[in-house]
C-alpha positions in Angstrom: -4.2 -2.5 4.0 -1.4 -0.5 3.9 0.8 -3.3 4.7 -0.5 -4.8 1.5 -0.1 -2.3 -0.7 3.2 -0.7 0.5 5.2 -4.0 1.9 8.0 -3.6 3.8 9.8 -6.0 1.5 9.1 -6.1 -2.0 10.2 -9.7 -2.1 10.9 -13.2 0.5 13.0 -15.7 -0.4 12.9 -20.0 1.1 15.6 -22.4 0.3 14.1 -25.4 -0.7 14.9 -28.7 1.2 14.0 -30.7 -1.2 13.2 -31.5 -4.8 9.5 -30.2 -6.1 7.9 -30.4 -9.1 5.7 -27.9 -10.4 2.8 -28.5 -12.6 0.3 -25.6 -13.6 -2.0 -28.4 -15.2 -2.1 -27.1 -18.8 1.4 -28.5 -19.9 4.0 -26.9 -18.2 6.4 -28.6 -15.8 9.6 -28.2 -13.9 11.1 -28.7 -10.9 13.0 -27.0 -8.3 15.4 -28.9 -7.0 16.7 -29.1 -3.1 19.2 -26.7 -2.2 17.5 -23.5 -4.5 16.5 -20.6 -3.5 13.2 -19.4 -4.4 12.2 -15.6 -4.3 9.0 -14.6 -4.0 7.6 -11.3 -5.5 5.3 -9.9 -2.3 4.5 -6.4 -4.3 3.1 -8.3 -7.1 0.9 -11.1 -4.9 -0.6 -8.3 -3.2 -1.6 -6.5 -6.5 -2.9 -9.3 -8.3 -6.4 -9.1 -9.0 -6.4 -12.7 -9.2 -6.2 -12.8 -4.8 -7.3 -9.3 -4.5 -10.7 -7.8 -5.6 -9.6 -4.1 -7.4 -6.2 -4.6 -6.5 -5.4 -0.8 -6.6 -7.8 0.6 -4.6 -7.1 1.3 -0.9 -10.0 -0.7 1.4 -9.1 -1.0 5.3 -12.5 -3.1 5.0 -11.0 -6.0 3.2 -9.3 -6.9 7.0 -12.5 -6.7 8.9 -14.0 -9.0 10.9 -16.2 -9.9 8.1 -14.6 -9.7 5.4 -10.7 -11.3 6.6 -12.1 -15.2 5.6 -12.1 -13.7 2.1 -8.0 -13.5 1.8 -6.7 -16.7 0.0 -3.9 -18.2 2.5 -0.5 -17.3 0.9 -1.5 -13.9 -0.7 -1.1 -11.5 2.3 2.9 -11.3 3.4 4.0 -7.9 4.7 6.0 -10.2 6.9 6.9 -13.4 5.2 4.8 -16.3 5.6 5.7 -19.6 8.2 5.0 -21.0 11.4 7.0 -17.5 13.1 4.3 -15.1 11.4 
């Protein structure tokens, strides 16, 4: 939990290898094309209540055995994210 809240890197970054188009399904489109790099912002992932119940509150419980199947693949990235973490 404190990994999530107080990242060690506020952001990572991927080079993309290819083009990819982005659709968020209510009109808008674009696409990144091969050779970009892409940041990603970890601080704000972690925060968003969107992936996170009560974003701001501190809650070593939301890593417990139980409750670990409730974290949305993607959100949690104190370290980055690929096949290395």
């Amino acid at each position: 939990e404190t990994l999530r809240m107080w990242a060690p890197a506020p952001a990572i970054d991927r080079l993309c290898v290819r083009d990819y188009e982005l659709d968020d399904g209510e009109g808008l489109k674009f696409t990144i094309e091969k050779g970009t790099c892409v940041w990603f912002p970890v601080h704000g992932i972690h925060l968003d209540p969107k992936y996170i119940p009560e974003p701001e509150k501190f809650d070593p419980e939301r890593f417990s055995d139980e409750n670990k199947q409730n974290i949305v693949s993607g959100t949690y990235l104190p370290f980055g994210v690929g096949p290395r973490n």
